[in-house]
C-alpha positions as CSV (number, residue, x, y, z in Angstrom):
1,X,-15.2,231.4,370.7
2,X,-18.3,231.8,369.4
3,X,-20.0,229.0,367.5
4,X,-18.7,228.4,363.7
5,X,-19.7,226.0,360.9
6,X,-17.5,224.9,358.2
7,X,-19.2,222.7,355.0
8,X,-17.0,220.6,353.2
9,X,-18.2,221.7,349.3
10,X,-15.9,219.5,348.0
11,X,-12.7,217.5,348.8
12,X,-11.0,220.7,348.3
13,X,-13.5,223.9,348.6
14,X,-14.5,224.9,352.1
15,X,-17.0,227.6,353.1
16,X,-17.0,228.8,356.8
17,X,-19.7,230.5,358.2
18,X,-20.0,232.4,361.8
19,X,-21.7,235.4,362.9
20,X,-20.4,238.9,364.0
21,X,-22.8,240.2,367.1
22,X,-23.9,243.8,366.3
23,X,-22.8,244.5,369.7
24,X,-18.7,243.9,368.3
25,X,-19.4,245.9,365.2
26,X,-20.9,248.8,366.6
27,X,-17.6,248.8,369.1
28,X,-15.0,248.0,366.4
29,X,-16.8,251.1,364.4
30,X,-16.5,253.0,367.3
31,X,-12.8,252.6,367.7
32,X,-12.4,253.4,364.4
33,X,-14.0,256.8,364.6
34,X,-12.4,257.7,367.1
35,X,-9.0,257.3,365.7
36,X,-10.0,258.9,362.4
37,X,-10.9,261.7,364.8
38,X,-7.4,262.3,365.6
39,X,-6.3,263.2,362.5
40,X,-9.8,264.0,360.1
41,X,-9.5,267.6,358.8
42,X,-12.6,269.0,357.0
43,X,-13.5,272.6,356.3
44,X,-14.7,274.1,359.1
45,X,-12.8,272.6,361.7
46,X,-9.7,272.0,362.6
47,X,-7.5,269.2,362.4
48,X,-8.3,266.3,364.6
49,X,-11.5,268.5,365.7
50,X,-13.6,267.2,363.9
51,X,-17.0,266.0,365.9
52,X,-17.8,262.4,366.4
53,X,-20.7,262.5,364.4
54,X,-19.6,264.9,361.5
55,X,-17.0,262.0,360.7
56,X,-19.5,258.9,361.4
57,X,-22.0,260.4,358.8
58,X,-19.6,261.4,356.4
59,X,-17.4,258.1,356.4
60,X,-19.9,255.7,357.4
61,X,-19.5,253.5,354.6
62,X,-15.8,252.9,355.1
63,X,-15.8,253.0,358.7
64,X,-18.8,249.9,358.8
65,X,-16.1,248.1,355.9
66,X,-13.2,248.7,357.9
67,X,-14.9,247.3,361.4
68,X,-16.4,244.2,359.1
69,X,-12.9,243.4,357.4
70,X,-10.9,244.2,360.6
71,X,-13.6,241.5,362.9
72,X,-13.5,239.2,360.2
73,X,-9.7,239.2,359.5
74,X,-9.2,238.4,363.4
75,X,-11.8,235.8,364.0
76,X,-10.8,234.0,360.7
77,X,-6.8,234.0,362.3
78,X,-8.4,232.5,365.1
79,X,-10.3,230.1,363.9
80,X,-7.9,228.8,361.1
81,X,-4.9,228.6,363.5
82,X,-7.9,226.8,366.3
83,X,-8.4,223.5,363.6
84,X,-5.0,224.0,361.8
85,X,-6.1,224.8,358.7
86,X,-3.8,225.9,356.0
87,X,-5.6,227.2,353.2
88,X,-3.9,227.4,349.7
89,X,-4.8,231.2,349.3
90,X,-6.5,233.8,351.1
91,X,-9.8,233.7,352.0
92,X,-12.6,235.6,350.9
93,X,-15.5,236.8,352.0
94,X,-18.4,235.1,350.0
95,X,-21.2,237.0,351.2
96,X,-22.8,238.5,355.0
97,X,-26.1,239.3,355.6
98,X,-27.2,241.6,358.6
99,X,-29.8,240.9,361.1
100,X,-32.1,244.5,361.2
101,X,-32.9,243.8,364.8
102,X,-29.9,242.8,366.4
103,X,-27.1,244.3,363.6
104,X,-25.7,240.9,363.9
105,X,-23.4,239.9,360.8
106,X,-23.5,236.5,359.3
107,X,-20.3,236.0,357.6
108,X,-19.5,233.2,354.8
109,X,-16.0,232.8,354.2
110,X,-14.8,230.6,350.9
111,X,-11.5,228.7,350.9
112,X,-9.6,226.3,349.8
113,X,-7.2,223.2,351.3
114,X,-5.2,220.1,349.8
115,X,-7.4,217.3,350.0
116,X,-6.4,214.0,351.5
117,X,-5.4,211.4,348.8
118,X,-7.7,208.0,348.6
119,X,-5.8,205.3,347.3
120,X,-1.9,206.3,346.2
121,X,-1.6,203.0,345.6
122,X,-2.2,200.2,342.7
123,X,-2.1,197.3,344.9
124,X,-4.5,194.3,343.8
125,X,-4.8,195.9,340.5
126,X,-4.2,192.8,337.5
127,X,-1.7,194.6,334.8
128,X,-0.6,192.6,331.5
129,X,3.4,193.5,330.4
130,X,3.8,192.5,326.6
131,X,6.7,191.1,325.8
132,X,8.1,191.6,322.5
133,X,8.6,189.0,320.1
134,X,8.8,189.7,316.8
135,X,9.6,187.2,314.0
136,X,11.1,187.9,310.7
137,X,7.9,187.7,309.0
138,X,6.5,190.7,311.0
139,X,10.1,192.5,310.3
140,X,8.8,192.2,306.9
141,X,5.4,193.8,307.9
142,X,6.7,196.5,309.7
143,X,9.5,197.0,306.5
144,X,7.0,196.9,304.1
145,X,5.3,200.1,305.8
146,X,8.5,202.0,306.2
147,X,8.8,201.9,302.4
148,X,5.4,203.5,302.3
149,X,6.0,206.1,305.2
150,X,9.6,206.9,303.5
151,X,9.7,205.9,300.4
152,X,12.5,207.7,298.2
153,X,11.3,209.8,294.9
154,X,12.9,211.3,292.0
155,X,11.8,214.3,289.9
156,X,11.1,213.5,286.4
157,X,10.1,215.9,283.4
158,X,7.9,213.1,281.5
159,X,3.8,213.5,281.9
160,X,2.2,212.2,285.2
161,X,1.5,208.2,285.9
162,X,-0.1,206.4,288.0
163,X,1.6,206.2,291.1
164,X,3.7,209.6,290.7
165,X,3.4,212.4,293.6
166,X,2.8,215.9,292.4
167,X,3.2,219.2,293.6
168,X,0.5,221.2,292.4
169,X,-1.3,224.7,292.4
170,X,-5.0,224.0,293.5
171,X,-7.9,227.0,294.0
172,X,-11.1,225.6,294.6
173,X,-14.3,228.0,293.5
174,X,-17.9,227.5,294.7
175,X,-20.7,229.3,291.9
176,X,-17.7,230.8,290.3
177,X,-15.9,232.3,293.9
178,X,-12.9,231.3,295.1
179,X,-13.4,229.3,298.6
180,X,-10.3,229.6,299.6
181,X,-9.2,233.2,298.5
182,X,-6.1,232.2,297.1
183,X,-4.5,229.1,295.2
184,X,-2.8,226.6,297.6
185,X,0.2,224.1,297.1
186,X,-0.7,220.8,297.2
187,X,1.2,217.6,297.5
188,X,-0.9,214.7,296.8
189,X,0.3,211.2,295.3
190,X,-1.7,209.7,292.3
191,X,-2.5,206.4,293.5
192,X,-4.0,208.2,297.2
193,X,-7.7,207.0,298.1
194,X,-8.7,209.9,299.0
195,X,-11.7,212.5,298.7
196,X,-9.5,213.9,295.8
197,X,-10.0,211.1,293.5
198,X,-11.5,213.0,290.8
199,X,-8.3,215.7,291.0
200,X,-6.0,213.4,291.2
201,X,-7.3,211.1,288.0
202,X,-7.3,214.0,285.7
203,X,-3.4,215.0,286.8
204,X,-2.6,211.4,284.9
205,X,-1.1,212.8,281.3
206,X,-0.8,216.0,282.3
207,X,2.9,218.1,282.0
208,X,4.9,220.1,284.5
209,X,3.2,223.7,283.8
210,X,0.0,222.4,282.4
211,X,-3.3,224.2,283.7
212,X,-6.5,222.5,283.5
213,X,-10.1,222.6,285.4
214,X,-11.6,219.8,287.0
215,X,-15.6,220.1,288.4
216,X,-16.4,217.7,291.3
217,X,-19.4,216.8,292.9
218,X,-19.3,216.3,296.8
219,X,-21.8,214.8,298.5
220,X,-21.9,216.0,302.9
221,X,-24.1,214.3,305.0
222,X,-26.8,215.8,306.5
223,X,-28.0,214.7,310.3
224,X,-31.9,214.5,310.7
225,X,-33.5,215.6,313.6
226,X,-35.6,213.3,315.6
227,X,-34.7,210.2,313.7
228,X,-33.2,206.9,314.3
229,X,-29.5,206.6,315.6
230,X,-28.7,204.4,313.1
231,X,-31.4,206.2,310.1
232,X,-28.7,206.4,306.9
233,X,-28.5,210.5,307.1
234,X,-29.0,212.8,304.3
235,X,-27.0,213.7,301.4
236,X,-26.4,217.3,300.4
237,X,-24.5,217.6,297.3
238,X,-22.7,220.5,296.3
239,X,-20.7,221.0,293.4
240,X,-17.4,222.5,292.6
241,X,-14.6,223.7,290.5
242,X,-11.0,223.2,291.4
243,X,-8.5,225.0,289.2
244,X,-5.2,223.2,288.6
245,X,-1.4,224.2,287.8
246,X,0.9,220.7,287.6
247,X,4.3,222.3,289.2
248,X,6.8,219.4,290.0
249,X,6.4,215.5,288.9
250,X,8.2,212.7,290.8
251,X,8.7,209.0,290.7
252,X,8.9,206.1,293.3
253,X,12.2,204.8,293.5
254,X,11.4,201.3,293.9
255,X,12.7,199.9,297.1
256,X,14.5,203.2,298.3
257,X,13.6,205.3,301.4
258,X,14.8,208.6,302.0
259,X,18.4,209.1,302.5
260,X,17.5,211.0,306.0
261,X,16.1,207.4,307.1
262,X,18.6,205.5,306.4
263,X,20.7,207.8,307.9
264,X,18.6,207.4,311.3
265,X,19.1,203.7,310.9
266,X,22.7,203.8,310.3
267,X,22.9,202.3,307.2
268,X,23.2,202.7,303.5
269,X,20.5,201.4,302.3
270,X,17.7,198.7,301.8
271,X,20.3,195.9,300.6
272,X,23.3,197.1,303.1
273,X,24.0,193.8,304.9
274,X,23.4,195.7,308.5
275,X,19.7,196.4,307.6
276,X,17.5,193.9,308.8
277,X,19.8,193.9,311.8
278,X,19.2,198.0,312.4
279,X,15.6,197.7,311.7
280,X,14.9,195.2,314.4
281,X,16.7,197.3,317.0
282,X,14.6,200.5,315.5
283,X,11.0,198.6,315.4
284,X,11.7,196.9,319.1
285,X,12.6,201.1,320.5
286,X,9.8,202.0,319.1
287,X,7.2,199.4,320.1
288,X,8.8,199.5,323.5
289,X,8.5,203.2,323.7
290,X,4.8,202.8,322.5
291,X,4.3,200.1,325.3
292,X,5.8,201.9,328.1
293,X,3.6,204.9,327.1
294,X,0.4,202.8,326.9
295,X,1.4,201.0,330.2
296,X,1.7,204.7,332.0
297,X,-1.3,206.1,331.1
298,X,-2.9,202.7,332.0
299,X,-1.5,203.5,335.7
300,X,-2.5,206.7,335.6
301,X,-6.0,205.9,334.8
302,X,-6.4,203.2,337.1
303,X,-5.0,205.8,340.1
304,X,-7.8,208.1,338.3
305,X,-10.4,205.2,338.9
306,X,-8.8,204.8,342.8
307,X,-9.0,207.8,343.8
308,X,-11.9,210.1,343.7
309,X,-11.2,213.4,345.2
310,X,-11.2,216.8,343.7
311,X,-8.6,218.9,343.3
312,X,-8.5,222.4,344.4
313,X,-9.8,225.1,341.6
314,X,-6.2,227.6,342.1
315,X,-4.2,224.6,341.7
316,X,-6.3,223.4,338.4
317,X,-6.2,227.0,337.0
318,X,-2.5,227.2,337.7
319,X,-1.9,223.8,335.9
320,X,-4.0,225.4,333.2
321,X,-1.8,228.1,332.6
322,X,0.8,226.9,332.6
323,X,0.6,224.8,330.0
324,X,-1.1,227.6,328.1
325,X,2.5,229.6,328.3
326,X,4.6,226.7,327.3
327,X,2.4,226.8,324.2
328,X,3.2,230.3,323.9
329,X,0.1,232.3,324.8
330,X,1.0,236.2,326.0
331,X,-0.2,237.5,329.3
332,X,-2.5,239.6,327.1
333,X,-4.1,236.9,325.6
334,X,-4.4,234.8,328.9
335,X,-6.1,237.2,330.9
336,X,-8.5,238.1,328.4
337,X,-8.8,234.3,328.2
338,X,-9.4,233.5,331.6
339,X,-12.3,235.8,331.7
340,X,-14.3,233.8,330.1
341,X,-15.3,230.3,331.8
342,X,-18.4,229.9,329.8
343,X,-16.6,229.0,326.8
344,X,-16.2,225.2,325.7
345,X,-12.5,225.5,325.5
346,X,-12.1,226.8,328.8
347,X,-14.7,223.7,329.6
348,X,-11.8,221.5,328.0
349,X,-9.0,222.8,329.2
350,X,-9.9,223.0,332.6
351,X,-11.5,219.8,332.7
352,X,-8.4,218.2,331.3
353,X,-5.8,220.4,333.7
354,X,-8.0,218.6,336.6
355,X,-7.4,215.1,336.0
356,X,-3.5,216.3,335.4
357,X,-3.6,218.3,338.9
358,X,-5.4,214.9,340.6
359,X,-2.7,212.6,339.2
360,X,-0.1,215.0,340.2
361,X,-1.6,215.4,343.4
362,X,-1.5,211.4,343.9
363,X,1.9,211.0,342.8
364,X,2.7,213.7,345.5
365,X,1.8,211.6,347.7
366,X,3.1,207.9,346.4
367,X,6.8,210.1,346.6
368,X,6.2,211.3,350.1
369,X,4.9,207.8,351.2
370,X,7.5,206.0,349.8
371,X,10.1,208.4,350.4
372,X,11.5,208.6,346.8
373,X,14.3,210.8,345.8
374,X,14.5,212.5,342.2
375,X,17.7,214.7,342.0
376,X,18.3,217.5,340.1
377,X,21.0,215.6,338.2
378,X,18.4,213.1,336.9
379,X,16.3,215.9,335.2
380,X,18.3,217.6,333.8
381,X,19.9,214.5,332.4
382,X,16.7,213.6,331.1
383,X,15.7,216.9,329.5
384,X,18.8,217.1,327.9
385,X,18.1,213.5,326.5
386,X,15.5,213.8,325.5
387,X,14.5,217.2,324.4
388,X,18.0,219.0,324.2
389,X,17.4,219.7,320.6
390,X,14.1,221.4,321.4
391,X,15.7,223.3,324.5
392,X,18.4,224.7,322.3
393,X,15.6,226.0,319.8
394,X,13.6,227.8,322.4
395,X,16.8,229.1,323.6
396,X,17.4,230.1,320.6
397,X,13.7,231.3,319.0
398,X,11.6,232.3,322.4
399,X,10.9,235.8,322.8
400,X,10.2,235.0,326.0
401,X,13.1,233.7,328.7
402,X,10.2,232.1,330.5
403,X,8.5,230.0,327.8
404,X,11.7,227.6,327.7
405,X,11.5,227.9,331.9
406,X,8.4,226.6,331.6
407,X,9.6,223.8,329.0
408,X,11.5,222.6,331.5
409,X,9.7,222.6,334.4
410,X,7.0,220.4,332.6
411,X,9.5,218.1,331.2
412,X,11.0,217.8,334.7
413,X,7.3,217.3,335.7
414,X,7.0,214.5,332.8
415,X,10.4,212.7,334.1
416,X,8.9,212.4,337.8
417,X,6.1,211.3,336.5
418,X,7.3,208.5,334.8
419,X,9.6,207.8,337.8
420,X,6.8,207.4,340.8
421,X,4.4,205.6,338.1
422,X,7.1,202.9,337.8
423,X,7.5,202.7,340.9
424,X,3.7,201.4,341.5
425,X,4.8,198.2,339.4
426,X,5.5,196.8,342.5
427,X,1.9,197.3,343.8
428,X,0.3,195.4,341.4
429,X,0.0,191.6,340.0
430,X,1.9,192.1,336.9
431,X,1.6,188.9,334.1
432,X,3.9,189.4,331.4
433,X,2.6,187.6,328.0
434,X,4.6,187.0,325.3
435,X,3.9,189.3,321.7
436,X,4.0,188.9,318.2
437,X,3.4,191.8,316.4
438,X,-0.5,191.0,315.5
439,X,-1.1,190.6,319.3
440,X,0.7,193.8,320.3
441,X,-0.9,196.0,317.9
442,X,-4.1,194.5,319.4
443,X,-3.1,194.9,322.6
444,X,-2.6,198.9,322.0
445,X,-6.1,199.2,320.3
446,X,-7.5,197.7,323.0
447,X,-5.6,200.2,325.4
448,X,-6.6,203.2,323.3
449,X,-10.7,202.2,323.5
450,X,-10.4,201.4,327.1
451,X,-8.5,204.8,327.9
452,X,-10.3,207.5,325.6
453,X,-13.8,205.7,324.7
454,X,-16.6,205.7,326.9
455,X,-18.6,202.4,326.5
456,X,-22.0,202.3,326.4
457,X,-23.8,200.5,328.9
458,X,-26.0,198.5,325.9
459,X,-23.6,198.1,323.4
460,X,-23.4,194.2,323.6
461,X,-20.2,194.2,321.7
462,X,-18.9,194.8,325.2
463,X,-20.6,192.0,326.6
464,X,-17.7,189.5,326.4
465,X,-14.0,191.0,325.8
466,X,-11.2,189.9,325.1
467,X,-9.3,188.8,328.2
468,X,-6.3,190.3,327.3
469,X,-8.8,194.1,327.8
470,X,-8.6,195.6,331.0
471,X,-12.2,196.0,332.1
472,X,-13.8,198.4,334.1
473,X,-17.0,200.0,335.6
474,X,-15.9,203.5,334.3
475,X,-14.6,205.4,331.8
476,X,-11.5,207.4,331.3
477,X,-12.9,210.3,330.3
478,X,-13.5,212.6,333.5
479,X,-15.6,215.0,334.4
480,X,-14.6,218.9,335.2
481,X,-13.0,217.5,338.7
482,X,-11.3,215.3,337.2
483,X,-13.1,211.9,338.2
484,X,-13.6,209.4,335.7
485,X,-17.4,209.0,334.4
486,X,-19.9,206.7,335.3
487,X,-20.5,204.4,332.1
488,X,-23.7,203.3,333.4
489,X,-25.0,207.1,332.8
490,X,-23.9,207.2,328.9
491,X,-27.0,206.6,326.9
């Protein structure tokens, strides 16, 4: 076989070059004509009549494509099943260029195969386990915010006070138009710090069916161009009109939450004996929930970090999509979507489907390595645990059979995930520190900056942190192939 050159574009993308002699082409177009020959009928002559040249000049355009696509499809057999390549999808040909002299064909062929995993592994990685200890002091903290979050109200039929929540009628007008087009229903509670201040101060007084204007002045910053980074910016102001209708008035029941709260605790309310008792079992599920979650995606970052190959384009795009249906885009609206890469949301969303494809590509390999099984039994068990309700909605709601199809396959995708990343536990040096409730909310913060911020290389805040961080040379947010970014090239 003639020689052939393959260049490795990426992990994935493959482009193989070799040349057709003119001498093949010429023959393969030859055979060709002869066996249109056969059967050609034009006017004039009869069937399978026809002269040799009369069908060469009048078909030479698809006779050369047919002896081109015919050379190439045989050589590429040969050459794929010579190094045992399996690509993911056909081939295609990139490009050829012809050789006037000798009518030799350069052909480029682009394809693509499953790269080879780096690292499916976290071993010598340092990992900190929080261990939850709360005291009744930070039940007490944690209490005090569930009275915020669900606090209980009643409707009253007296004025507004201060700390009331109101239902209310709002249109805001710019020079005497109406930004929004229509009126808009607004709950909003008196005591909010808020933008709305100025609103919400002149509600105080006011009756259930009272109208009244109020004029506000906003003031929007304006960035300057050229200046300092940290030059205070500009301050546009701009002033308007918001027209008010008071519609329903309600009071904090002091110490109540919502009966649909206490019903998810399992108790009657704030002074049932059970309480303190219920919420401790609540606040430890859901910190442990938030912990396991943090602890995942820190895995998942550092196998990010570990392993720095790109995954193949078909598979990203097919990740892409996917999730794009489960959201409930049409076919319509997809392909007219996919058309255009240029777009920053396609920028996003492909760039984000990559580092999902890599990790799932990794954890491919972590199962096959380590031989794990995941049943059927086990997914479905855990869809039905933990998403049943929303199952039975789809089910219910989808126009389309294959939106709640694709529900499931991602949540099936979701349980494996979390399965194979656990298993990695064992890979790594795992210190488990004890937690109060001020350390583990720092310990999350910390989490979130190191997994969605990317640090600047001369921000000396960063020069010493805390021990309990976890510290690295890059950051988690990845470039279109997925691979984290180099800090050092933030400015």
């Amino acid at each position: 076989m003639m020689d052939t050159e393959i260049i490795e574009l990426t992990s994935a993308a493959r482009r193989m070059k070799f040349v057709l002699p003119g001498e093949a082409v010429g023959k393969e177009m030859n055979d060709i004509t002869r066996k249109m020959a056969k059967s050609a009928s034009l006017p004039g002559f009869r069937k399978g009549k026809v002269p040799f040249a009369v069908i060469r000049r009048k078909y030479s355009d698809k006779i050369k494509n047919d002896a081109i696509m015919s050379l190439v499809g045989e050589r590429l057999k040969n050459e794929l099943a010579e190094r045992a390549i399996a690509p993911l999808e056909q081939p295609y040909l990139e490009n050829f260029s012809v050789d006037e002299d000798s009518n030799d064909h350069e052909i480029t062929i682009a394809y693509e195969v499953m790269p080879e995993v780096d690292n499916p592994s976290l071993a010598g990685e340092e990992i900190i386990r929080p261990v939850l200890e709360f005291s009744e002091a930070d039940l007490d903290t944690i209490i005090g915010r569930w009275q915020e979050l669900y606090q209980a109200w009643e409707a009253v039929e007296r004025p507004v006070e201060l700390h009331d929540r109101v239902s209310a009628r709002v249109e805001a007008f710019e020079n005497g138009r109406s930004t929004w087009g229509a009126a808009q229903k607004i709950d909003f509670q008196i005591d909010g710090k808020d933008e709305s201040r100025e609103v919400k101060d002149a509600c105080v007084g006011k009756s259930i069916g009272e109208e009244f204007s109020v004029e506000v002045t906003h003031e929007i910053p304006q960035s300057s161009e050229g200046g300092e980074h940290d030059q205070a910016p500009e301050m546009l102001t701009k002033q308007m009109e918001y027209q008010v209708e008071i519609v329903k008035i309600e009071r904090p029941l002091p110490g109540q939450m919502t009966e649909q709260f206490l019903e998810h605790l399992g108790v009657s309310g704030s002074d049932d004996d059970n309480f303190r008792v219920q919420a401790r079992v609540e606040i430890e599920r859901q910190c442990q929930a938030q912990l396991d979650s943090s602890l995942r995606s820190h895995m998942s970052a550092l196998l990010l970090l570990r392993n720095k190959f790109t995954p193949p384009r078909v598979l990203v795009l097919r990740q892409m999509l996917q999730s794009l249906k489960i959201e409930g885009w049409d076919d319509k609206t997809l392909a007219k979507w996919i058309g255009q890469p240029e777009s920053p949301e396609f920028a996003m969303r492909f760039t984000n489907a990559a580092a999902e494809m890599k990790l799932m590509l990794t954890l491919d390999q972590v199962q096959k390595d380590r031989q794990i099984a995941i049943e059927d039994s086990e997914l479905e068990s855990y869809i039905e645990k933990e998403y049943g309700n929303i199952v039975e909605s789809l089910e219910t709601t989808a126009e389309n059979p294959d939106v709640v199809y694709q529900f499931k396959q991602s949540k099936a995708a979701e349980y494996r995930h979390i399965k194979l990343l656990d298993s990695l536990l064992t890979d790594a040096t795992v210190s488990e520190v004890a937690m109060g409730l001020d350390e583990f909310e720092k310990w999350l913060a910390d989490m979130r900056k190191y997994l969605d911020s990317p640090i600047d290389a001369d921000d000396e805040s960063n020069a010493e942190p805390d021990a309990q961080e976890p510290v690295s040379e890059k950051s988690m947010i990845v470039d279109a192939s997925g691979n984290p970014i180099d800090k050092s090239s933030i400015a």
